[in-house]
PAVEXLO-855018 format. One record per atom (N, C-alpha, C): x negated, y, z negated. Coordinates in steps of 0.02 Angstrom, whole numbers, padded with zeros to 5 digits, always signed. Each point is the difference from the previous one (the first is absolute). Layout:
<nodes>
XYZ ...
</nodes>
This chain:
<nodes>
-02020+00389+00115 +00057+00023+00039 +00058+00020-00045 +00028-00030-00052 +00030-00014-00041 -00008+00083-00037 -00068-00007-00019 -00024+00079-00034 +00026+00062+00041 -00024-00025+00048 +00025+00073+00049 +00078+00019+00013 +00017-00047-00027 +00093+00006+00022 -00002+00018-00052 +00016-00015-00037 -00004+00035-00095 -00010+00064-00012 -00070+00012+00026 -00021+00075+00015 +00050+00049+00027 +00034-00038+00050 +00027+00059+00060 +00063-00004-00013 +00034-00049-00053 +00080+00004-00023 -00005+00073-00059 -00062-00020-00032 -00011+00038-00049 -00003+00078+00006 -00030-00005+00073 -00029+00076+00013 +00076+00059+00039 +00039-00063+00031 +00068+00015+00003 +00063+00024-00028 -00016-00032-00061 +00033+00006-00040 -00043+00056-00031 -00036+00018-00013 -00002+00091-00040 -00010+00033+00074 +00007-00012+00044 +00017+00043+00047 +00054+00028+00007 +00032-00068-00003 +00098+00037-00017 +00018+00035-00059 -00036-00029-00044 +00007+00035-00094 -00023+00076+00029 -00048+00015+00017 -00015+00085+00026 +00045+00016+00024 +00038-00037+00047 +00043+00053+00073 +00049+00016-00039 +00013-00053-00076 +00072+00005-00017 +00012+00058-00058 -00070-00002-00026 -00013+00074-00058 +00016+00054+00044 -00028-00007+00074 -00025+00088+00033 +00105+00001+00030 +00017-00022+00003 +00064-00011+00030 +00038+00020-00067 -00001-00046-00058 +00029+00016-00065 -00012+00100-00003 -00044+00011+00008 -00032+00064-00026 +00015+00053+00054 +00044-00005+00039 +00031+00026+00060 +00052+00045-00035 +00010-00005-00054 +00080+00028+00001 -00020+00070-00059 -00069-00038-00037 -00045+00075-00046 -00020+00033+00048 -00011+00004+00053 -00054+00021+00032 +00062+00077+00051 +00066-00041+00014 +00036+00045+00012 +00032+00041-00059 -00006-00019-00059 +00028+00039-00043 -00064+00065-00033 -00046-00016+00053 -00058+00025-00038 +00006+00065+00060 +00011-00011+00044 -00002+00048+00042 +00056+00048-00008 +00049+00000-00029 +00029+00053-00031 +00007+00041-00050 -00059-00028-00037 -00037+00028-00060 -00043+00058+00021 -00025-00026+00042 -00071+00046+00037 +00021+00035+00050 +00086+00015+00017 +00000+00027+00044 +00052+00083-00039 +00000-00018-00070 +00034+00053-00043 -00010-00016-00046 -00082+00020-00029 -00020-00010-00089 +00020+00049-00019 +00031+00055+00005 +00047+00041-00035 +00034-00018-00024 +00060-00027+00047 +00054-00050-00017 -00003-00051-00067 -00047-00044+00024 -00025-00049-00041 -00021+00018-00078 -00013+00051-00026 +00019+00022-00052 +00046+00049-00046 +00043-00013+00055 +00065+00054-00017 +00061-00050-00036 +00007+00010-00061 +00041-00051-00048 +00101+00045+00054 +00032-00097+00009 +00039-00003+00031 +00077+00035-00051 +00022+00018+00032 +00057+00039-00054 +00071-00023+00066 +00054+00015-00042 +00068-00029+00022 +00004+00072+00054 +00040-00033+00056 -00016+00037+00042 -00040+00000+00058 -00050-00028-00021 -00071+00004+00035 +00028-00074+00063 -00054+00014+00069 +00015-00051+00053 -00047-00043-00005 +00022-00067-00018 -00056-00071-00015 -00001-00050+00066 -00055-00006+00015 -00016-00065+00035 -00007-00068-00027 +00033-00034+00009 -00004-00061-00004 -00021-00052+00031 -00062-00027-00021 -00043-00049+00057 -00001-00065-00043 +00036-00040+00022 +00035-00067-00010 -00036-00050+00048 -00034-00003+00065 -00058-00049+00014 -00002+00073+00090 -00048-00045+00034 -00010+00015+00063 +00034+00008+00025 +00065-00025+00016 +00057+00007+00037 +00060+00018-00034 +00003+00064-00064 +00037-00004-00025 +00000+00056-00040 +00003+00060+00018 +00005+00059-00039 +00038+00053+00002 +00040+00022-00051 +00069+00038-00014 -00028+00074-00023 +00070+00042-00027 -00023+00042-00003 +00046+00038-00041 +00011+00049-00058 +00072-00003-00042 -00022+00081-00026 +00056+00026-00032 -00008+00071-00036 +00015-00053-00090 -00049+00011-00036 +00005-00014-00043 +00055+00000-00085 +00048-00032-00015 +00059+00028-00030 +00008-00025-00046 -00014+00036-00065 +00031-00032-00052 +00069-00070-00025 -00027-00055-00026 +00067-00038+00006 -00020-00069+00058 -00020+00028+00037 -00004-00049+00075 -00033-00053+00005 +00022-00045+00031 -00048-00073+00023 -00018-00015+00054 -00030-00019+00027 -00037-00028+00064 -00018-00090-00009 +00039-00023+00035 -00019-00083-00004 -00025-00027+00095 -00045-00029-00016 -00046-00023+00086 -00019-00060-00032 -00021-00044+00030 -00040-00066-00004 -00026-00022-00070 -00035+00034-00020 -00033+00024-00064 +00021+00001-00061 +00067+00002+00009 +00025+00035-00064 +00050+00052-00005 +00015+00047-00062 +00040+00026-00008 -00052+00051-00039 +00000+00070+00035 -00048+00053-00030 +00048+00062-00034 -00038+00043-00048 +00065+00040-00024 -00037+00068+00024 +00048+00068+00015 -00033+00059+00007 -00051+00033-00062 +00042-00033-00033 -00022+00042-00081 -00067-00044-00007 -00004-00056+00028 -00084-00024-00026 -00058+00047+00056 +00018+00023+00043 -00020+00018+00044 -00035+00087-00022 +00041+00019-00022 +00010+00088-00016 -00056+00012-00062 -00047+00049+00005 -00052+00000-00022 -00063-00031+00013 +00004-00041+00049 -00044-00042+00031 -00049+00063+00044 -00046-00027+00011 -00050+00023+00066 +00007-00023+00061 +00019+00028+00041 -00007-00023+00092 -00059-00051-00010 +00010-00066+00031 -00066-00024+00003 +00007-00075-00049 +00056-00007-00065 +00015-00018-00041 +00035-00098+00043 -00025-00022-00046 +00061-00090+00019 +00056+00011-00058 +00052-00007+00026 +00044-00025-00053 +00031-00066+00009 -00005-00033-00073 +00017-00074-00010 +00072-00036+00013 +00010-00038+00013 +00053-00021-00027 +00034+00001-00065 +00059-00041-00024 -00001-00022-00060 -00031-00047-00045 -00011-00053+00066 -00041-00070-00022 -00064-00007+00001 -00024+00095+00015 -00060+00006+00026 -00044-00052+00043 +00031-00024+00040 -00037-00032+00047 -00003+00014+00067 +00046+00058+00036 -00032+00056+00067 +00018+00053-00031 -00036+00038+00072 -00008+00058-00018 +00037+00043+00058 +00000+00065-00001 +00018+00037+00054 -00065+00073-00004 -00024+00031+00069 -00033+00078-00023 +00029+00040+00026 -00005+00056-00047 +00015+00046-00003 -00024+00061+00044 +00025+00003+00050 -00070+00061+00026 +00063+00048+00034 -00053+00080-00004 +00040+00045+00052 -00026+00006+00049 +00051+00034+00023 +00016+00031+00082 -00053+00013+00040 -00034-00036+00056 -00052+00023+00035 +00034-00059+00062 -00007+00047+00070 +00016+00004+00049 -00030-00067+00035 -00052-00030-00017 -00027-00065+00055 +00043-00049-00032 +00070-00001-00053 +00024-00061-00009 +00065+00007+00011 +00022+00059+00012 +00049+00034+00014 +00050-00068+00030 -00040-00012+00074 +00046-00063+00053 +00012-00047-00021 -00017-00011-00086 +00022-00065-00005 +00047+00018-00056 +00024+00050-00034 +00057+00015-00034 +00055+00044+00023 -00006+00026+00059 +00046+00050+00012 +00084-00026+00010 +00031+00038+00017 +00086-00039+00011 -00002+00022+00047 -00018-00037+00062 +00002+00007+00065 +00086-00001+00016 -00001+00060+00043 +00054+00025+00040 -00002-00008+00058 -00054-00012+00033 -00022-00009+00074 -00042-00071-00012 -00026-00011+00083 -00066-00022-00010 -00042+00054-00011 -00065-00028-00025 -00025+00047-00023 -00092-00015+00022 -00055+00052+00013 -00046-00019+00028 -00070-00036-00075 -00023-00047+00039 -00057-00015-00070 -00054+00031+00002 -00050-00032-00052 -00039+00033-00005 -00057+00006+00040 -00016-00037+00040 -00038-00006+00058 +00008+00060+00079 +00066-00006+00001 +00015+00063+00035 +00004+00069-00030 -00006-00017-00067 +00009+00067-00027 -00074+00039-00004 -00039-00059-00039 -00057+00044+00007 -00025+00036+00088 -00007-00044+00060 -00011+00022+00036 +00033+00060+00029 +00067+00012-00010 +00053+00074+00019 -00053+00044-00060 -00002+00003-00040 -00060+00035-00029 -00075+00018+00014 -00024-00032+00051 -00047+00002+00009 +00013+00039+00070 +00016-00016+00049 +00026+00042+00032 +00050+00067+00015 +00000-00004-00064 +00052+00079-00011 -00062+00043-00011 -00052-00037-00026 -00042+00054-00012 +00012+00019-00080 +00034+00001-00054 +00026+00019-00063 -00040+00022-00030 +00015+00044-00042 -00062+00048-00042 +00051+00021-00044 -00023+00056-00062 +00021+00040-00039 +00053+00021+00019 -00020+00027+00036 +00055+00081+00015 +00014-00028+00079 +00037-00076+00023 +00011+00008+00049 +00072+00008-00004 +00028+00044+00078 +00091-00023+00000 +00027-00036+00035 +00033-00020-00015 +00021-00087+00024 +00075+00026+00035 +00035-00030+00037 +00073-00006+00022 -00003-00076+00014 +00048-00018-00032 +00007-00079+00015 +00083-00008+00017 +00011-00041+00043 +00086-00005+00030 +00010-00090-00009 +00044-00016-00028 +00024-00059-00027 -00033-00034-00046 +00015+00040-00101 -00024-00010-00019 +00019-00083-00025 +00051-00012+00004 +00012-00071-00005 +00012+00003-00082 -00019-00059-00026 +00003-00012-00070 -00061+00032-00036 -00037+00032+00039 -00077+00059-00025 -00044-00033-00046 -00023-00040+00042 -00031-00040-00028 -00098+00026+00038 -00007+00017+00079 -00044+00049+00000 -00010+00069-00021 +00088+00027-00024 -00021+00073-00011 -00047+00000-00084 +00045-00059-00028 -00028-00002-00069 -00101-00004+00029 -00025-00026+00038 -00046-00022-00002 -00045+00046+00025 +00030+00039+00041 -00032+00068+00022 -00005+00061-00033 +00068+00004-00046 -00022+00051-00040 -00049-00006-00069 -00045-00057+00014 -00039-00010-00066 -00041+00032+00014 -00029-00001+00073 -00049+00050+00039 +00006+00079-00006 +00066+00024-00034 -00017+00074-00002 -00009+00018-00062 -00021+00055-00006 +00007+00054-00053 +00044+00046-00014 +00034+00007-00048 +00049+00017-00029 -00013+00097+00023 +00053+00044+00033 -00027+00047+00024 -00034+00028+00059 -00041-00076+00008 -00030+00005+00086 +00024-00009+00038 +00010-00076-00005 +00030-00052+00070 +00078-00012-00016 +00037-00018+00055 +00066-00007-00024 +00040-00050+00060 +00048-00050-00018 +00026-00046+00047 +00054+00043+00003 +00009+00012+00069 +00121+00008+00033 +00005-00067+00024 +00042-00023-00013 +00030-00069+00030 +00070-00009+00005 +00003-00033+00058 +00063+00035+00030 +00051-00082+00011 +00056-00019-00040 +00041-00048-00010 +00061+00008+00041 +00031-00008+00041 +00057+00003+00028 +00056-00026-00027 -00011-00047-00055 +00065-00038-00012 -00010+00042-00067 +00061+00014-00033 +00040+00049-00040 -00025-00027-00082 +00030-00079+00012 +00008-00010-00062 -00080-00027-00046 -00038-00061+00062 -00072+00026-00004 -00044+00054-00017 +00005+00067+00018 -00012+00050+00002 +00001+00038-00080 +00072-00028-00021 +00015+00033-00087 -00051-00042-00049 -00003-00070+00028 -00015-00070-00043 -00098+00008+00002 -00017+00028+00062 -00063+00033+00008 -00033+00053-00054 +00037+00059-00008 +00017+00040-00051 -00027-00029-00072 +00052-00016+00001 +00005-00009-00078 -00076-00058-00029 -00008-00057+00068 -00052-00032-00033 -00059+00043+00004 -00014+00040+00033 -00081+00042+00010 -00009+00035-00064 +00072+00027-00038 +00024+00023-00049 -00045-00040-00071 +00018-00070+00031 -00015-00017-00078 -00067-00022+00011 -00018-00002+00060 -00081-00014+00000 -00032+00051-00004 +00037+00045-00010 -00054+00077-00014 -00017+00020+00064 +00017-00010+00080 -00037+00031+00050 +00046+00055+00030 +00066+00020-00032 +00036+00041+00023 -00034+00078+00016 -00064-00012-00027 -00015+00071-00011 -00052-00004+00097 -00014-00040+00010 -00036-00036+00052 +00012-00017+00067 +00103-00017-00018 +00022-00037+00055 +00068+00051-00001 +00017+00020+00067 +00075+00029+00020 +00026-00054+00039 +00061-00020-00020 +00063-00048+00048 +00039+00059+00029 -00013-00027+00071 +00060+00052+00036 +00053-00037+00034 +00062-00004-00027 +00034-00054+00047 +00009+00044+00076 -00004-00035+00034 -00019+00000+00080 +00004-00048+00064 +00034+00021+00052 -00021-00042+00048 -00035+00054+00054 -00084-00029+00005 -00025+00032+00017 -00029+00016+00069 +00052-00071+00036 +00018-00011+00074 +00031+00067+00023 +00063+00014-00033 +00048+00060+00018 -00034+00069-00034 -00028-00023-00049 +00002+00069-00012 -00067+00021-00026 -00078-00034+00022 -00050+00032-00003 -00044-00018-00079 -00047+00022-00008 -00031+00012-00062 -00010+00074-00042 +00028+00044+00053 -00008+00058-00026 +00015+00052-00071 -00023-00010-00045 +00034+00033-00058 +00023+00073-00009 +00046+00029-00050 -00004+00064-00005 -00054+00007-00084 -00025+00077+00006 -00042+00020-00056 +00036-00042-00072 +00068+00001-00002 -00003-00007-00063 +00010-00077-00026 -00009-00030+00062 -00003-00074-00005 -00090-00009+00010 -00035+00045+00004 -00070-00005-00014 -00026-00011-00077 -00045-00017-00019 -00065-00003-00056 -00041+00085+00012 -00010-00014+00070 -00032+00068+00004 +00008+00005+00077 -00013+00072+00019 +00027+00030+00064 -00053-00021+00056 -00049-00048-00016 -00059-00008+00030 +00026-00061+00006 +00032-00070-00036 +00028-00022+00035 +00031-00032+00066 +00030+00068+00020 +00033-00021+00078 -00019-00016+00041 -00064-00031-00002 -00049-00032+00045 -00042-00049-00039 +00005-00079+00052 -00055-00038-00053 -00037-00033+00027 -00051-00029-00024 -00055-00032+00025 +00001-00075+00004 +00039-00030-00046 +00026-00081+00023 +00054-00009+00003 +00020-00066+00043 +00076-00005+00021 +00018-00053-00007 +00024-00057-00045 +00021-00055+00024 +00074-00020+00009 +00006-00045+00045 +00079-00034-00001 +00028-00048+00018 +00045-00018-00034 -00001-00061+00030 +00095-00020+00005 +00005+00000+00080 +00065+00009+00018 +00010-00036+00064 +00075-00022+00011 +00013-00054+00049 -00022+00021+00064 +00013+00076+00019 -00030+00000+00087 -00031+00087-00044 -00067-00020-00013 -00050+00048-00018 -00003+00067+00068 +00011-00036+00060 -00024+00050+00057 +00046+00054+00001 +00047+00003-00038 +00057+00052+00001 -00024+00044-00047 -00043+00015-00045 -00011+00050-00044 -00075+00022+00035 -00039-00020+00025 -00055+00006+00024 -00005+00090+00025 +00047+00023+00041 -00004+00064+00007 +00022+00043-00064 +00072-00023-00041 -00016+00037-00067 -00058+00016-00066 -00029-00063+00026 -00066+00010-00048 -00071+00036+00030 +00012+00015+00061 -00039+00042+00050 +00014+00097-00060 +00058-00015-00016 +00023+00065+00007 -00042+00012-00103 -00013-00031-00027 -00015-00008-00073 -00083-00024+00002 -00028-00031+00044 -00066-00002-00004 -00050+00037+00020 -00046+00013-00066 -00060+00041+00013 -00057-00004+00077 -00035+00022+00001 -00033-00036+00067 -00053-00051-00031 -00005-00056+00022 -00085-00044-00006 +00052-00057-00073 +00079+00015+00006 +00033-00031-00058 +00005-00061+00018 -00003-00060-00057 +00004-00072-00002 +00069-00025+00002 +00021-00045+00053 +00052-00017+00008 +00004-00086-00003 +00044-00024-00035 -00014-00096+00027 +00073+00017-00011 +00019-00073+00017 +00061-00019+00038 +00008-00083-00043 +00038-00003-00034 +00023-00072-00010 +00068-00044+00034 -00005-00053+00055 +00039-00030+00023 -00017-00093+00029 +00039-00027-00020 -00006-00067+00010 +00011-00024+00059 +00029+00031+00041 -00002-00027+00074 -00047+00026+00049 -00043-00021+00038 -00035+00017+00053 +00028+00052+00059 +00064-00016+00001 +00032+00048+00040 -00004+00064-00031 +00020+00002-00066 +00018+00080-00020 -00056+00002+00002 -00062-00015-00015 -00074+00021+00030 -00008+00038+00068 +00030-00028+00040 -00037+00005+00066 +00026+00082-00014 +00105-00010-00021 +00029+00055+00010 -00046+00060-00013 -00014-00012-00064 -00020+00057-00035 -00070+00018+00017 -00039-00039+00020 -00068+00020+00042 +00016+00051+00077 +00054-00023+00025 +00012+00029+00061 +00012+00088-00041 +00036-00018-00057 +00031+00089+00008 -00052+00036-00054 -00040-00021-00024 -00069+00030-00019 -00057+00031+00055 +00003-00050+00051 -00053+00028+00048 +00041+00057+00035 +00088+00009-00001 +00010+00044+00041 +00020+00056-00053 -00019+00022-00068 -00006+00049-00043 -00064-00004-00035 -00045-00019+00064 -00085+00041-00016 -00028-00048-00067 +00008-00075-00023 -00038-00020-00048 -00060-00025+00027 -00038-00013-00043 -00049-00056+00020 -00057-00014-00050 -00041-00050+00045 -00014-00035-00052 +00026-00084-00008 +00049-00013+00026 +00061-00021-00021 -00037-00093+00001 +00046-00018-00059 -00059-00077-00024 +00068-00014-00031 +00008-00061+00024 +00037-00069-00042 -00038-00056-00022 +00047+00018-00087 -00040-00048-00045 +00054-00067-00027 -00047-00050-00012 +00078-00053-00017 -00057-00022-00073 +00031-00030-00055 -00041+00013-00040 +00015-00070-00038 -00015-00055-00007 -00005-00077-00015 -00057-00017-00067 +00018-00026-00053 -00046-00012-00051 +00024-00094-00017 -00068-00030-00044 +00013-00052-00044 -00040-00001-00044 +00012-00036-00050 -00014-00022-00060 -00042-00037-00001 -00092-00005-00043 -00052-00063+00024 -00021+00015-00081 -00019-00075-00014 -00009-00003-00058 -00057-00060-00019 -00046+00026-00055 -00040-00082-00013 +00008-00056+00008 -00029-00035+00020 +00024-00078+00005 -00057-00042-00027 -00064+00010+00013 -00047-00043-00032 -00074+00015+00044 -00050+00016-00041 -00050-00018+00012 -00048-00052+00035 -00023-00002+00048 -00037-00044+00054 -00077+00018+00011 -00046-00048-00007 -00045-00012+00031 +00003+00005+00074 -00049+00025+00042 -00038-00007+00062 -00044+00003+00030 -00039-00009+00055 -00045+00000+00020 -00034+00040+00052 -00023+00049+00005 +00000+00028+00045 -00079+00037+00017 -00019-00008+00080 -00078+00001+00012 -00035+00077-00041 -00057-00020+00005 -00045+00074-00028 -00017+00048+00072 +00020+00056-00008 -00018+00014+00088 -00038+00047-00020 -00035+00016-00057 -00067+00057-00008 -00047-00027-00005 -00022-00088+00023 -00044-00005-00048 -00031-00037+00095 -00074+00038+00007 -00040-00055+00049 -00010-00050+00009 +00036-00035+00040 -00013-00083+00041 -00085-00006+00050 -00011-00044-00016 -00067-00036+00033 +00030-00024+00052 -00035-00020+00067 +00029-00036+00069 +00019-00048-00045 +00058-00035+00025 +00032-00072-00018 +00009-00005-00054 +00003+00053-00041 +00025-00004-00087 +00058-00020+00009 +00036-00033-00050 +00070+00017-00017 +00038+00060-00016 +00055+00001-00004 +00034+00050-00024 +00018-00007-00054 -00020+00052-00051 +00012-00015-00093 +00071+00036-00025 +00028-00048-00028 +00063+00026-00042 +00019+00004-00058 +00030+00049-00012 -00003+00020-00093 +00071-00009-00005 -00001-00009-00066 +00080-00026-00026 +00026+00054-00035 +00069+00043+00009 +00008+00048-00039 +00086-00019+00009 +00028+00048-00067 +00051-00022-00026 +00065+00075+00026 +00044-00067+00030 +00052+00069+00050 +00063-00001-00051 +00051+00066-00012 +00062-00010-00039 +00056-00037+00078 +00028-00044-00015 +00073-00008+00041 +00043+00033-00028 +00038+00047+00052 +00071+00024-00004 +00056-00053+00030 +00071+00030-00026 +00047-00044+00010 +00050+00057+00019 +00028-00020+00052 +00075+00038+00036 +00054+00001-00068 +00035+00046-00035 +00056-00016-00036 +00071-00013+00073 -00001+00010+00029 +00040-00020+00050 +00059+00052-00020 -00022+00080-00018 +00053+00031-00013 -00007+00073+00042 +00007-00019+00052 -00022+00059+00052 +00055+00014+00022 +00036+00074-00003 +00052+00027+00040 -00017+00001+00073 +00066-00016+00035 -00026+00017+00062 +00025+00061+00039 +00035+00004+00038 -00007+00075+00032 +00043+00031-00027 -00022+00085-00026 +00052+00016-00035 +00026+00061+00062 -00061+00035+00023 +00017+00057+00052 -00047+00019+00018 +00014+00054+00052 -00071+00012+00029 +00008+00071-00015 -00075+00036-00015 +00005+00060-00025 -00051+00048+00070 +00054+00043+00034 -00018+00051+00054 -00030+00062-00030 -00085+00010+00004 -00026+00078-00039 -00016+00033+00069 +00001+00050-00016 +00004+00079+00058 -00024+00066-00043 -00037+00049+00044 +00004+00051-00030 +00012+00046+00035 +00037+00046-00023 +00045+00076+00038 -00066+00048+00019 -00008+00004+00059 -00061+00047+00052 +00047+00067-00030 +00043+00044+00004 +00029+00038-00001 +00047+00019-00061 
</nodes>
């Protein structure tokens, strides 16, 4: 008896020793995915000037124009620019006491929500991918988006185009947002990608003139998103800018502006029309288990028993880090 307890403290204990490597190894595994998501990048030696990511743990990543002279101090330490410059995207740099580290990585859009300087709230990444999936996004799609907020989806949408093809208008109402929009798409390089139009597009539509176009083809687009306090008030202006068979969703957190905005879609010809609410969590190793469970391929004789084989299941574990409702997302598509 004695043996068997022994056994099963034992077998516990490197059960937890595993969960705690695959958990430890959580934080390469995100730094790895921004490697692979711009191996261009990743061998492009960093020069002053240049825009650095800084990934300091899971919950904790910045973001800087690189400057001769400069310091950066976090948890870690005290890092210098100049150790940094000449480096490769992709690179750790040490401390002094060399005992942490910080990485180095560039600019790619799935980490975007966790460094940006939010100006708004701003939507994650869970809603983001799905507004993408439902926009339909391609190459050469054109997008109009209305409240870009702190652009934290426009950044994420325009990774989806091609430079020349596809092109975001997004339309900011507040003034000073609008400049601060600007200038960051600027240094992320998507200016060529993304137009800020300051706008309120309640009063005054989505409609552009030619020379506020990319191109004269333009003035009509095939996805629409937005996300604004009473959405049902632009619903006929965006009637007037969408292609026919065009993808429309709707981002709003109250059920009401739902209903609103469902009512004034069905009465400007959408359909289709589907509300999505979009909820994720976090599950992770926990330990390996034995069980038992019957053979159901194998022929029984009258009054046989039933035979059971022992096979080995992984347990997951809840991290208990589940957002809960962020909004509900209204998709439609323009018949006309």
């Amino acid at each position: 008896m004695e043996v068997e307890k022994e056994k099963e403290k034992e077998k516990d204990k490197n059960d937890n020793e595993k969960s705690k490597v695959i958990e430890n190894n959580e934080n390469e595994n995100n730094i790895n995915i921004a490697k692979e998501e711009n191996t261009t990048e990743a061998n492009k030696t960093i020069n002053y000037g240049d825009l650095v990511v800084v990934y300091e743990n899971g919950d904790s990543v910045k973001y800087f124009t690189l400057e001769k002279g400069k310091k950066i101090q976090n948890k870690y330490g005290v890092f210098s620019h100049d150790d940094i410059y000449g480096k490769n995207y992709g690179c750790k740099i040490y401390n002094k006491d060399n005992t942490k580290f910080i990485s180095i990585l560039s600019f790619v859009p799935n980490i975007w929500e966790r460094c940006i300087n939010k100006m708004t709230q701003i939507l994650f990444n869970p809603d983001i991918s799905l507004i993408m999936v439902l926009l339909n996004l391609s190459q050469s799609s054109i997008i109009y988006e209305s409240g870009t907020g702190s652009g934290c989806l426009s950044v994420n949408m325009s990774s989806m185009l091609s430079k020349g093809k596809g092109h975001l208008y997004t339309f900011e109402f507040n003034k000073e947002r609008a400049d601060k929009l600007k200038d960051l798409f600027k240094l992320l390089k998507l200016d060529n990608k993304i137009t800020v139009t300051h706008r309120d597009v309640i009063q005054n539509g989505f409609e552009l003139d030619e020379k506020e176009l990319e191109n004269k083809s333009h003035k009509k687009c095939g996805s629409m998103f937005i996300d604004l306090p009473s959405p049902w008030l632009v619903i006929k202006h965006a009637k007037k800018v969408l292609l026919s068979g065009a993808y429309f969703v709707s981002f709003s957190p109250c059920i009401e502006q739902i209903n609103q905005t469902m009512k004034a879609m069905k009465e400007n010809n959408f359909i289709e029309l589907r509300m999505f609410e979009c909820l994720y969590r976090t599950f992770s190793y926990a330990r390996t288990t034995p069980i038992k469970i019957p053979i159901i391929n194998k022929k029984r004789k009258k009054g046989e028993q039933i035979q059971f084989q022992e096979v080995n299941i992984d347990v997951t574990k809840n991290k208990c880090d589940m957002r809960g409702h962020t909004g509900f997302l209204l998709f439609g598509i323009n018949k006309d």
